[in-house]
C-alpha positions as CSV (number, residue, x, y, z in Angstrom):
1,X,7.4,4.1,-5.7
2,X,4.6,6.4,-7.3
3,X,4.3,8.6,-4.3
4,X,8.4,9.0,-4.3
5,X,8.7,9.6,-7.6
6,X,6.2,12.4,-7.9
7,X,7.6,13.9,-4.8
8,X,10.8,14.2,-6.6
9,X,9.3,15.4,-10.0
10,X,7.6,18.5,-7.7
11,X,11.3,19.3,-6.3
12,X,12.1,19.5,-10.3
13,X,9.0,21.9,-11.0
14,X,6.5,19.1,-12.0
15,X,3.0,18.8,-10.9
16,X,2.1,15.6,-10.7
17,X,-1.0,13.8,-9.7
18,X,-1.7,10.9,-9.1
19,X,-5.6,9.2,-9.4
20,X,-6.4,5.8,-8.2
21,X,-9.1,3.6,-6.7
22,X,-11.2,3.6,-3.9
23,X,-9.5,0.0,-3.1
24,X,-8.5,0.6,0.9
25,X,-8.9,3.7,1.0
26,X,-11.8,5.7,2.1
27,X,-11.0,9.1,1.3
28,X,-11.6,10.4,-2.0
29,X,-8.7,13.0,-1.8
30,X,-5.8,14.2,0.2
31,X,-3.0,15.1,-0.2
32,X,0.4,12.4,0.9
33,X,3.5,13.8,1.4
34,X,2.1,16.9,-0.8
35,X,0.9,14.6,-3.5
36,X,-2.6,15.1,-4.5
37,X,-4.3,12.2,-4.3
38,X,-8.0,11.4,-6.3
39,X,-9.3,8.5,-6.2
40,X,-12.6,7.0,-7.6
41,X,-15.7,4.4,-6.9
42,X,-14.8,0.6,-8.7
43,X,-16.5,-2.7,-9.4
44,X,-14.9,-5.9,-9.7
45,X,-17.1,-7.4,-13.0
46,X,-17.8,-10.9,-11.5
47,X,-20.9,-12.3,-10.7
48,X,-21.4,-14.0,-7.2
49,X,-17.6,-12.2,-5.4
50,X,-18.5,-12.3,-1.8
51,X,-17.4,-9.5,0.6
52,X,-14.4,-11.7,1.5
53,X,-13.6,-12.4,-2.2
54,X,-13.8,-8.5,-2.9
55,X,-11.4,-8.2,0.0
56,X,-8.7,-10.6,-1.4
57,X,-9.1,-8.2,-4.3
58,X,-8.0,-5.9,-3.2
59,X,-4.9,-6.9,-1.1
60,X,-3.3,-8.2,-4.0
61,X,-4.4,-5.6,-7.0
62,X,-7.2,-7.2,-8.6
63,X,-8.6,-6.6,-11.8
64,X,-10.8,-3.4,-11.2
65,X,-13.4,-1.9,-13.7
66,X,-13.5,2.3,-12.8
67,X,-15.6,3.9,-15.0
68,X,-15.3,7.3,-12.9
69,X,-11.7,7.0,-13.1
70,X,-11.6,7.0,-17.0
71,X,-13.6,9.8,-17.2
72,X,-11.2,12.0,-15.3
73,X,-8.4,10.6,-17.1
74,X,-10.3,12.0,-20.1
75,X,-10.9,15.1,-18.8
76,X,-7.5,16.7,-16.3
77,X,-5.8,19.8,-17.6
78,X,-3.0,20.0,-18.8
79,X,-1.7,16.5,-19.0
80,X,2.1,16.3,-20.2
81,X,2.0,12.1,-20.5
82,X,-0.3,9.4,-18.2
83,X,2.2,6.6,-16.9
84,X,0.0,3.8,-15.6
85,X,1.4,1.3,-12.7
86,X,-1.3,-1.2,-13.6
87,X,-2.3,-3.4,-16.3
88,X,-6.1,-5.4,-17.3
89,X,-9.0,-3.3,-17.5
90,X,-7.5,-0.2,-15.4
91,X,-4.0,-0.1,-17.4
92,X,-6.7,-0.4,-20.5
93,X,-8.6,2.7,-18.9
94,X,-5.1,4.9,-19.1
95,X,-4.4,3.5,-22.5
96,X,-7.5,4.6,-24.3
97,X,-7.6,7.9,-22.9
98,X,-3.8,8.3,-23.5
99,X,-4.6,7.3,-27.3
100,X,-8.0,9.5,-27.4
101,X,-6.4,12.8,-25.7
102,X,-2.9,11.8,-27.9
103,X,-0.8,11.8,-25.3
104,X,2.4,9.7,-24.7
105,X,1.7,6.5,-22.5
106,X,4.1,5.1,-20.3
107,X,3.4,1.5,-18.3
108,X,5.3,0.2,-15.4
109,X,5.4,-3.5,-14.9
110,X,5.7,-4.3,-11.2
111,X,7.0,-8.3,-11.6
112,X,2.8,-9.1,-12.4
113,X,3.4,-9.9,-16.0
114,X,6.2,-12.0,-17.0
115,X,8.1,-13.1,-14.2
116,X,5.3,-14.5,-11.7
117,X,5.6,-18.2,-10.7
118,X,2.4,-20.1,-12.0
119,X,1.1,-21.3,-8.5
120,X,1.5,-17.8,-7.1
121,X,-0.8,-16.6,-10.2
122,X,-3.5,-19.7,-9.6
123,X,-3.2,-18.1,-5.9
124,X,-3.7,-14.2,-6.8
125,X,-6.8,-15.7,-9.6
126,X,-8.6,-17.8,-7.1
127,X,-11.2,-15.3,-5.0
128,X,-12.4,-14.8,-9.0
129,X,-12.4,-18.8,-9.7
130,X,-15.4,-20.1,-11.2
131,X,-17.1,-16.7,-10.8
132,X,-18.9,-15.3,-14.0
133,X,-17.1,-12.5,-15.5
134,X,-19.9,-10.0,-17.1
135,X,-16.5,-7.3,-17.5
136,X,-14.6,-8.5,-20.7
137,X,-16.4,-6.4,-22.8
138,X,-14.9,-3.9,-21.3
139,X,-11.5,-5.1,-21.4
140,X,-11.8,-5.5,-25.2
141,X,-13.1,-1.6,-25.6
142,X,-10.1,-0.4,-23.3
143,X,-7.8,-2.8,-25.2
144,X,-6.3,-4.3,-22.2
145,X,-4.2,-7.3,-24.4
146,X,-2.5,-4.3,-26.2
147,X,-1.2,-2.2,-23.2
148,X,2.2,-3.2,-24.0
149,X,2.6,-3.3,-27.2
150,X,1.3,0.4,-27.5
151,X,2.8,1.9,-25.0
152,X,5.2,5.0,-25.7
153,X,7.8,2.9,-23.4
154,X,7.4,-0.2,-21.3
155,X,9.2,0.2,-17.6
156,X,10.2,-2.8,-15.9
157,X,11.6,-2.8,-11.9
158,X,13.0,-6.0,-12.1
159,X,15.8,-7.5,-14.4
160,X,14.2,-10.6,-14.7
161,X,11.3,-8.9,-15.8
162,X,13.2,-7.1,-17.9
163,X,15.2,-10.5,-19.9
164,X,11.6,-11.4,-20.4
165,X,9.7,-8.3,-22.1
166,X,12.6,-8.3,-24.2
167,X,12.0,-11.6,-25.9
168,X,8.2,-11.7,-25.8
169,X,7.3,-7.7,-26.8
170,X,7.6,-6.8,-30.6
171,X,8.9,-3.6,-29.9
172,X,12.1,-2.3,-28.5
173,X,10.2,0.6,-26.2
174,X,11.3,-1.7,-23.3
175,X,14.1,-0.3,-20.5
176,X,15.0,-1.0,-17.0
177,X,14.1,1.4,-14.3
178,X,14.7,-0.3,-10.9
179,X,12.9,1.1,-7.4
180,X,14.4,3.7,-5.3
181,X,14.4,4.4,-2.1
182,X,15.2,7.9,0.1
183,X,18.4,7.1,1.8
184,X,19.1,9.9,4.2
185,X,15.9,9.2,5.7
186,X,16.6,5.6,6.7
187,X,20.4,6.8,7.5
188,X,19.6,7.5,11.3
189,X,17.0,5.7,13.5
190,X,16.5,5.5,17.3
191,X,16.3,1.4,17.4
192,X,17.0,1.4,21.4
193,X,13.3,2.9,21.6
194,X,11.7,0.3,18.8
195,X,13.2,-2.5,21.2
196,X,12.3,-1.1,24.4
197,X,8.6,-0.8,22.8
198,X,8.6,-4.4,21.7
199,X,10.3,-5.4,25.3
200,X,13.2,-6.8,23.3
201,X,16.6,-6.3,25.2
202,X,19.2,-4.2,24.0
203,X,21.8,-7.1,23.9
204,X,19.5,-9.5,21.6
205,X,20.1,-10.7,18.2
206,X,17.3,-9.0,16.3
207,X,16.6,-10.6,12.8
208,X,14.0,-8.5,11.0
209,X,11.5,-9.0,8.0
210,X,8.9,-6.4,6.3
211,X,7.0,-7.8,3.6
212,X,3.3,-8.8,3.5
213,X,2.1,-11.0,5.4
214,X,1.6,-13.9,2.4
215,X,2.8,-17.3,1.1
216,X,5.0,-15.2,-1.5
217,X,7.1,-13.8,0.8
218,X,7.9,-17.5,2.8
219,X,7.7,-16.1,6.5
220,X,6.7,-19.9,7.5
221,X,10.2,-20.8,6.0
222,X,11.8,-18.2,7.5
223,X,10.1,-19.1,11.0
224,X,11.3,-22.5,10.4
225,X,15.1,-21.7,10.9
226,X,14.1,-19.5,13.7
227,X,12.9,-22.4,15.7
228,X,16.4,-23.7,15.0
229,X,18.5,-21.0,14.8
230,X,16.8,-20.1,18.5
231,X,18.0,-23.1,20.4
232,X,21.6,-21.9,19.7
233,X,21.2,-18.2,20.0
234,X,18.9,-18.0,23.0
235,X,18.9,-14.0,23.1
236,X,17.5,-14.2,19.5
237,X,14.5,-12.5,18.6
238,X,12.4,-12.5,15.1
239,X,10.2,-9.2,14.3
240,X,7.6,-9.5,10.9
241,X,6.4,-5.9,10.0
242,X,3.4,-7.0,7.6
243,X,0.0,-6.1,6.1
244,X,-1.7,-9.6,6.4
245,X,-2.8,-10.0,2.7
246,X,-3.6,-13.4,3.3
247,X,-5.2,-13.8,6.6
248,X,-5.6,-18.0,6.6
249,X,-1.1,-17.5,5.7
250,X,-1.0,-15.0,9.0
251,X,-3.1,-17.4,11.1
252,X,-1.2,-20.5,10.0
253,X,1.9,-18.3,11.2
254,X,1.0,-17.4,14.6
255,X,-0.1,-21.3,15.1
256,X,4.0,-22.4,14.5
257,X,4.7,-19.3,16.4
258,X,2.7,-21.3,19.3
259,X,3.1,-25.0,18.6
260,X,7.1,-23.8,19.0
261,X,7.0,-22.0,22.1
262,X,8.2,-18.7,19.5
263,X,6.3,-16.3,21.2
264,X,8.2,-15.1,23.2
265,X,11.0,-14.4,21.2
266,X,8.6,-13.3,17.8
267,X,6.8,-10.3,17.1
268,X,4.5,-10.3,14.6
269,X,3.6,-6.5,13.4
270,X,0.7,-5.4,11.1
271,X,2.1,-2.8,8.2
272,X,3.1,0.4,8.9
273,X,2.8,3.2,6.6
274,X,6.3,4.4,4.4
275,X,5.9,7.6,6.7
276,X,5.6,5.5,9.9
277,X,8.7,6.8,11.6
278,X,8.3,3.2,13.5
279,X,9.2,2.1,10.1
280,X,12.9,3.1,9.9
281,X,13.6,2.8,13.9
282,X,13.0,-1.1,13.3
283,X,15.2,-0.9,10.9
284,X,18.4,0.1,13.1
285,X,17.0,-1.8,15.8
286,X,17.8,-4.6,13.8
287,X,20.9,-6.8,13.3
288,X,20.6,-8.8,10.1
289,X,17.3,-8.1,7.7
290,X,16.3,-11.4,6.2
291,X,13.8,-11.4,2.8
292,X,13.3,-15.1,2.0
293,X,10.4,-14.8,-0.7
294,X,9.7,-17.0,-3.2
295,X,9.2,-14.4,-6.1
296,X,10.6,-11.1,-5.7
297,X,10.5,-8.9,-8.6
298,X,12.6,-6.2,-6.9
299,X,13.2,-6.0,-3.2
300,X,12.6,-2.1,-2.2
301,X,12.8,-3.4,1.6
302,X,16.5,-4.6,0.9
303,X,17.4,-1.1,0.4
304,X,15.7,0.5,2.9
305,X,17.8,-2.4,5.6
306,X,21.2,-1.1,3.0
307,X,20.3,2.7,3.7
308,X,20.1,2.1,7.5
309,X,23.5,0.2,6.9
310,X,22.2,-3.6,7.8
311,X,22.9,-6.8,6.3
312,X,20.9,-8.4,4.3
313,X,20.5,-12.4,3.8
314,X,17.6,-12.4,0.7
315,X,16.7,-15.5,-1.2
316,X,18.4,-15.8,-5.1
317,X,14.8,-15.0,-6.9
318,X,13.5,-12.6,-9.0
319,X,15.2,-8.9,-9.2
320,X,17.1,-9.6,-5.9
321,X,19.5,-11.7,-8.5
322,X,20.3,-8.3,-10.1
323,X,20.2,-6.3,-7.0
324,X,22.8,-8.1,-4.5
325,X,26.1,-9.6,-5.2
326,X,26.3,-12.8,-2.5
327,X,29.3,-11.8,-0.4
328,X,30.0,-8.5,-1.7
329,X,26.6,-6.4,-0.1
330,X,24.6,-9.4,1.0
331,X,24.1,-13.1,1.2
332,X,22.1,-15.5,-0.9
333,X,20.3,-18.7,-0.2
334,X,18.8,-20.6,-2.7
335,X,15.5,-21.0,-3.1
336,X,13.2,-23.9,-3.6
337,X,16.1,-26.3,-2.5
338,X,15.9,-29.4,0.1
339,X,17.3,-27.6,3.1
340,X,17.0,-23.7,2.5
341,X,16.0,-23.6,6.1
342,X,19.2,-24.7,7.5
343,X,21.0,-23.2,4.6
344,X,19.2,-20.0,6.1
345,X,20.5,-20.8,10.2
346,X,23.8,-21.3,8.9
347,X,24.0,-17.7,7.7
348,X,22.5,-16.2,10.5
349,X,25.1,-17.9,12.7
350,X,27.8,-16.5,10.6
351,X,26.6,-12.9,11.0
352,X,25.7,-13.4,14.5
353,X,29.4,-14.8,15.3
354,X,31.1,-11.9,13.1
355,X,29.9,-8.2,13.5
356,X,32.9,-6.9,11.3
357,X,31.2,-9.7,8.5
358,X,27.6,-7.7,9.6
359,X,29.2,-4.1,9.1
360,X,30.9,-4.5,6.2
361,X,28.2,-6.1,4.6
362,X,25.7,-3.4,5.9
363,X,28.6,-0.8,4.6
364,X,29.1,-2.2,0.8
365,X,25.0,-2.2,0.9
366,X,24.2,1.2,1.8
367,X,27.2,2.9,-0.3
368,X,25.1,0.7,-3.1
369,X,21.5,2.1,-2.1
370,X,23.4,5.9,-2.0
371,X,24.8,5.7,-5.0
372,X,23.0,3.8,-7.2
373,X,19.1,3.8,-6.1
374,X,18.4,6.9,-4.4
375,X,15.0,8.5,-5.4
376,X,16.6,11.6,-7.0
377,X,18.7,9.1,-9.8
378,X,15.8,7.3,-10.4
379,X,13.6,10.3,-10.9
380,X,16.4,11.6,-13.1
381,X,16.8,8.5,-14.9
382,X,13.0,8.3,-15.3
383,X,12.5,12.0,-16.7
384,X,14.6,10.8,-19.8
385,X,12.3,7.4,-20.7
386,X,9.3,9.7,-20.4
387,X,11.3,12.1,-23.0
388,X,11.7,9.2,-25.0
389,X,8.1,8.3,-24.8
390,X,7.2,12.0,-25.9
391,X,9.5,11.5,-28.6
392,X,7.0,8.2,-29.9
393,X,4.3,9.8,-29.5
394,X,4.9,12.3,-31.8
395,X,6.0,10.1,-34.1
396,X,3.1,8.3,-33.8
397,X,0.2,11.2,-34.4
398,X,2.3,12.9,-36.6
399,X,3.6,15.8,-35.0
400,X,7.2,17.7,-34.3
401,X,8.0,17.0,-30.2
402,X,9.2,19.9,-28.6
């Protein structure tokens, strides 16, 4: 989302930057896409994290102490507003030197806040579990517990999120902003070659998922109505496209994959990057994209599959509530129930036995991702929050916005 966004706000004249971590990365700047990019050293304020804890970190955003980063917050030219996509100690970072430079602050909130399921937070907490924390004095200098309520506006991706800001913030700063995603570039993809790579026959029912490789996002169940789905569609074939964020979840995985004879007929993929042009041929080389995650605070995968005009079978969770309507642009299963599995092979044979069903669901969901969710609406749509944030912040230090 960040690196879209400011690629649209340079097509409008902006100059944005954006400055991060060191957190998987190991150069300290380039420029993506013609983004400049900065990033700076970090310390996770814990005593005893092994290399492996650090790690888990940060695969899943952890709560980061940069003190290099704060200091080039305080000190870039020209700043118009900051709008952090983080919050703890690094949200706290953008916060104070928002408040100290008095500039508007704008916060996104990713689905990490208010709408997380309580065992998927004891999961993200537990490399840090029992471990010493020598940072907190740092969190209380950066006021990291009053991110939200002083931020010049409060972003949230997902409706859910959204319902639940609403009745726990004291303000009314608070508005929906959902993901975008570029649809003329998934429009058109050479899938023939992403099978013929993958040595998956051209006639073959491909069912695709991309999402991290991680308990969240329920590959295991989804594996689970492959091995049944399989026995009735023999030319079927399963592809996960995933960063493996959870590397005990990945090996569990490929261990069903061969306790039921799946490997054959399953690929399992590490990530690719956005700009991976492998990235959109699996995409059309797809017949049905399935998400089946247990939280899903959005769902930017689902219209990437819309833009390249696929179906989509998603679980009825988070912001994928909000963002398909079951048997309009996509179909639902339920989640959590006794029997999603089979509730998920009874779909798949309904697509796989209809391709008018398939097209016109793959139709109804990329007119949506066109009209609605393109990068350039969203970017539009976001240029007039951060106006409204300009418009608090004068407010707030007492002086006439322009």
């Amino acid at each position: 989302m960040i690196l879209e966004i400011s690629r649209q706000q340079q097509r409008t004249g902006g100059d944005p930057e954006i400055l991060t971590s060191m957190a998987l990365a190991s150069r300290r700047e380039e420029e993506i896409g013609g983004v400049p990019v900065r990033r700076y050293g970090y310390t996770y304020p814990f005593f005893g994290l092994s290399l492996e804890d650090r790690a888990a970190m940060d695969k899943k955003g952890g709560n980061l102490l940069s003190l290099s980063l704060f200091g080039a917050l305080l000190t870039r030219p020209q700043v118009r507003l900051f709008h952090a996509h983080a919050l703890k100690r690094l949200g706290g970072e953008v916060r104070t030197a928002a408040r100290l430079r008095r500039k508007p602050f704008v916060v996104t909130l990713h689905g990490g806040v208010f709408d997380v399921p309580e065992a998927e937070r004891q999961q993200m907490m537990r490399p840090i579990a029992n471990k010493p924390e020598w940072g907190k004095v740092f969190g209380a200098l950066f006021g990291s517990r009053r991110i939200l309520e002083d931020a010049d506006q409060v972003i949230c991706v997902g409706a859910g999120e959204l319902e639940k800001a609403r009745g726990q913030l004291g303000h009314d700063r608070i508005a929906y902003l959902p993901n975008g995603v570029d649809s003329h570039r998934f429009a058109t993809g050479d899938g023939a070659a992403f099978r013929r790579k993958l040595q998956i026959p051209l006639d073959a029912f491909v069912i695709l998922n991309i999402s991290r490789i991680d308990p969240q996002k329920n590959q295991a169940m989804l594996l689970e109505a492959f091995s049944e789905f399989v026995r009735e569609q023999p030319k079927a074939f399963l592809v996960l496209i995933g960063p493996e964020t959870q590397p005990d979840y990945a090996a569990t995985l490929r261990q069903v994959i061969a306790d039921g004879q799946l490997s054959s007929s399953v690929r399992l993929l590490p990530g690719l990057r956005n700009d991976d042009p492998t990235l959109v041929q699996a995409y059309h080389a797809s017949d049905v994209f399935v998400l089946p995650s247990r939280h899903e605070p959005f769902g930017i995968v689902a219209l990437e599959a819309w833009s390249a005009g696929k179906a989509v079978i998603a679980n009825h969770v988070g912001g994928l509530r909000a963002l398909i309507r079951d048997g309009e642009n996509g179909l639902f299963i339920s989640p959590g129930a006794e029997g999603t599995a089979s509730q998920l092979v009874q779909r798949l044979h309904s697509l796989a036995k209809d391709p008018g069903l398939r097209r016109q669901l793959g139709e109804a969901g990329r007119a949506e991702a066109v009209g609605r969710y393109d990068w350039s609406r969203v970017a539009s749509e976001l240029e007039s929050l951060y106006q409204a944030a300009e418009s608090h912040a004068a407010r707030r230090y007492g002086r006439a916005h322009k």
